[in-house]
C-alpha positions as CSV (number, residue, x, y, z in Angstrom):
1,X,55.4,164.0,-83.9
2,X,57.8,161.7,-86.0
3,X,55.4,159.4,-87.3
4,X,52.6,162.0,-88.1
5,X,56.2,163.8,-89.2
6,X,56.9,161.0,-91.7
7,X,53.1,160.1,-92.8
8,X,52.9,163.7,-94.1
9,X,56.1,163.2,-96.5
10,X,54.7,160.2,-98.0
11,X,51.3,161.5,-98.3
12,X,52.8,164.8,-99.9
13,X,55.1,162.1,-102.3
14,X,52.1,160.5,-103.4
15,X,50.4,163.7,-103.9
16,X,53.0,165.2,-105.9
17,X,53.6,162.0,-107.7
18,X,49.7,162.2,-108.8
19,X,50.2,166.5,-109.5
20,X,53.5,165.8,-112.4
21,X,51.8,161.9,-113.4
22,X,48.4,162.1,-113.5
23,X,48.9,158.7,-111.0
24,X,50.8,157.5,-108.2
25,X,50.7,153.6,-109.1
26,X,49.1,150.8,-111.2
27,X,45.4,150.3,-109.8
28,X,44.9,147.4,-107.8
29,X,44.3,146.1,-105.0
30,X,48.1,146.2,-103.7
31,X,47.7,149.8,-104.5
32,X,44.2,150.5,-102.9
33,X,44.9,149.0,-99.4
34,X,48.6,151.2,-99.2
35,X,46.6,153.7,-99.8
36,X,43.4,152.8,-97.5
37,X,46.6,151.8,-94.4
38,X,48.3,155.0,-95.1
39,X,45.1,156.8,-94.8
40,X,44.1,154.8,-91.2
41,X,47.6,155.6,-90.0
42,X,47.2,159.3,-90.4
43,X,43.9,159.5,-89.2
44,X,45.5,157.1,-86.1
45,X,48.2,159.1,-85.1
46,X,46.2,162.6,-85.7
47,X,43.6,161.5,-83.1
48,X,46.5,160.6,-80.6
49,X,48.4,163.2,-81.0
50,X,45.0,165.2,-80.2
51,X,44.1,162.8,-76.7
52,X,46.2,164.0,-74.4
53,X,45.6,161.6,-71.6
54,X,45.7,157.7,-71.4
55,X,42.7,156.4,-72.4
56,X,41.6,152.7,-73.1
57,X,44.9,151.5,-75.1
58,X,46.1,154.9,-76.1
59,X,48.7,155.2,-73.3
60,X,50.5,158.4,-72.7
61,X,53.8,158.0,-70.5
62,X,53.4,161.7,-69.7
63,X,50.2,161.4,-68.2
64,X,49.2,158.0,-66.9
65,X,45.6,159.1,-65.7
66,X,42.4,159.5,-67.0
67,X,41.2,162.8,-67.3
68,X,36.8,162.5,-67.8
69,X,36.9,165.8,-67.2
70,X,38.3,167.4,-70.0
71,X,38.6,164.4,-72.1
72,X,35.1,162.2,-71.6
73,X,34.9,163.4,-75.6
74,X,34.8,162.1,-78.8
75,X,37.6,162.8,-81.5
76,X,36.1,163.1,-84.3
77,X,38.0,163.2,-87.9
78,X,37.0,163.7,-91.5
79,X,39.0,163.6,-94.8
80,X,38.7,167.0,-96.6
81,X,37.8,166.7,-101.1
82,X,42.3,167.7,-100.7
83,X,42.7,165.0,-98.6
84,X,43.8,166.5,-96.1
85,X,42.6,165.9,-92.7
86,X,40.2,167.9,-90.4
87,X,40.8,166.8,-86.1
88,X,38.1,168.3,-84.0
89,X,37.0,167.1,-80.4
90,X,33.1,167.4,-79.7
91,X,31.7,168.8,-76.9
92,X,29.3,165.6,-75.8
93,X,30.0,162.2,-74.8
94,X,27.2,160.5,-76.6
95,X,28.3,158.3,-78.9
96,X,27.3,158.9,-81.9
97,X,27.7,162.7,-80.9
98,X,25.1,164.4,-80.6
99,X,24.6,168.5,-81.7
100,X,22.8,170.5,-79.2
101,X,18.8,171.1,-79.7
102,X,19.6,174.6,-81.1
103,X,22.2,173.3,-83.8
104,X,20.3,170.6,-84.9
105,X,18.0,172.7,-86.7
């Protein structure tokens, strides 16, 4: 909750910066992989924040098993045109997911 706490704030600066400035920084490559690391992070600790099971390397002190069960799922996240990020957890475990026959249409 602190780091997706603090990722927020400097996402919102940056945002705000670009709302009053038109621009949050010179352009260049400096610039474009803060942005690109800042954008993996969030996306990062959204999707563990969503797992709530130990899983591969995501490891969860308050629950140190597996859970197939409920969690054999993909997470699957998507940056929104605000930039703003949308977590959802499908309901297959093929990878790539797959929609059911009757959605696909």
């Amino acid at each position: 909750a602190e780091a997706a706490d603090r990722l927020h704030r400097l996402h919102a600066d940056a945002r705000d910066a670009l709302d009053e400035n038109g621009k949050t920084a010179e352009p260049g490559v400096d610039t474009w992989e803060a942005t690109n690391l800042l954008c993996v992070a969030r996306v990062l600790v959204e999707a563990a924040r969503r797992r709530e099971e130990t899983r591969g390397c995501h490891w969860r002190e308050d629950r140190p098993g597996r859970d197939d069960t409920a969690w054999r799922r993909h997470i699957v996240v998507r940056l929104n045109p605000d930039r703003s990020l949308a977590v959802r957890t499908t309901d297959t475990t093929d990878f790539p997911p797959t929609l059911p026959q009757a959605q696909e249409q």
